[in-house]
VMD Tcl script that draws the C-alpha trace (Angstrom):
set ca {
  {9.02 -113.88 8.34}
  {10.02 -110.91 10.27}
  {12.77 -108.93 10.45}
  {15.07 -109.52 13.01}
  {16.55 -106.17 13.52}
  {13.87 -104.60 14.75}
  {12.48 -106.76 17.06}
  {13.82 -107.55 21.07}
  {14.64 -111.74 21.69}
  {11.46 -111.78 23.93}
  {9.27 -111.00 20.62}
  {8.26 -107.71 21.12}
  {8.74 -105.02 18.61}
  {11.47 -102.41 19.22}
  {10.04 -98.97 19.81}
  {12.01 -96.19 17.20}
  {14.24 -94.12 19.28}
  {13.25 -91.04 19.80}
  {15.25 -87.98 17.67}
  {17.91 -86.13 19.70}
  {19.59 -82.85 19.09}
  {23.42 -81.87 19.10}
  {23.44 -78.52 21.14}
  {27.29 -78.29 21.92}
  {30.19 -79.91 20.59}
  {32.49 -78.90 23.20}
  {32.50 -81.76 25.86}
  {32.79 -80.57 29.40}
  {34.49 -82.55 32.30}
  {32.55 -82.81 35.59}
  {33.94 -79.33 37.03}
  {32.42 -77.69 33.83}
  {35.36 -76.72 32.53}
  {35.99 -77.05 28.29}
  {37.95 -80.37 28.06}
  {40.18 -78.76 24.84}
  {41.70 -76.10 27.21}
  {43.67 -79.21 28.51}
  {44.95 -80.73 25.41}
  {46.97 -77.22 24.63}
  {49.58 -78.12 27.13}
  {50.06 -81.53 25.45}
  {50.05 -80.11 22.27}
  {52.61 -77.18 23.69}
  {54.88 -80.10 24.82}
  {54.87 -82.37 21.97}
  {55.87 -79.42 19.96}
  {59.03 -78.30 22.05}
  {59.65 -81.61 22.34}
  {59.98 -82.54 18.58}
  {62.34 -79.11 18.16}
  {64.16 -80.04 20.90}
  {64.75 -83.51 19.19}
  {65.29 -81.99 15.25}
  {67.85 -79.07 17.21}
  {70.02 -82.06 18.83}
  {69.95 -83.79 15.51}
  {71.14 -80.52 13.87}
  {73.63 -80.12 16.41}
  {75.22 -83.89 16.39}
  {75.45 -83.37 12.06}
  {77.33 -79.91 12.65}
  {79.87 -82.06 15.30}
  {80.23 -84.69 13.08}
  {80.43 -82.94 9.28}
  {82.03 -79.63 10.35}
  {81.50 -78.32 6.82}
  {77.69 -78.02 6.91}
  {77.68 -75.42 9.83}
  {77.05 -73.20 7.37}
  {74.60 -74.62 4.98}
  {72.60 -75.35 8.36}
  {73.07 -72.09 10.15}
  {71.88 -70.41 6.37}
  {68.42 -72.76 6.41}
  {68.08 -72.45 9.92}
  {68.09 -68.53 9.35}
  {65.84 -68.62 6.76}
  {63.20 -71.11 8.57}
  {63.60 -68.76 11.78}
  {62.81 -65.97 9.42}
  {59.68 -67.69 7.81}
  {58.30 -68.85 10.92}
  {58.13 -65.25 12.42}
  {56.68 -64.01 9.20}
  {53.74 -66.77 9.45}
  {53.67 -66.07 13.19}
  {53.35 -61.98 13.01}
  {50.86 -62.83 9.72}
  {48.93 -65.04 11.64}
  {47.93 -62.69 15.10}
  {46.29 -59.96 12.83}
}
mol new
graphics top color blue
foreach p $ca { graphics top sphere $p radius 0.5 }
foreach p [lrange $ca 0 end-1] q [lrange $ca 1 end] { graphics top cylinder $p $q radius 0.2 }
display resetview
């Protein structure tokens, strides 16, 4: 009995495909232009949109606990001053 895997419905054998080679793995639109130079916007957006979202949440906690403005103001300090530290780190 043969295998049915390897052969076509009309009987005939099924010719091995031929080997192909990966020469870029950057995918191009039809303009030839890198198609990841567009998803940085996105990415840029999400991003100010989620601090924009975690900054109103911060905001709406201060209005309604007045007596964690300055617990908050302290950590936001201190995450302003380890994000410029990764940032500066990060450019050399």
């Amino acid at each position: 009995m043969r295998q049915l895997d390897n052969w076509h419905p009309d009987g005939t054998p099924e010719r091995p495909m031929a080997p192909t080679t990966i020469t870029s793995s950057i995918v191009t639109d039809e303009r030839g232009t890198d198609s990841s130079t567009a998803l940085w916007p996105l990415v840029i957006f999400t991003l100010v949109l989620v601090v924009l979202v975690i900054a109103a949440g911060l905001v709406y906690i201060t209005w309604r606990h007045p007596a964690l403005a300055a617990p908050l103001g302290t950590a936001a300090a201190c995450v302003t001053v380890i994000v410029t530290i990764a940032l500066s780190l990060g450019r050399r």
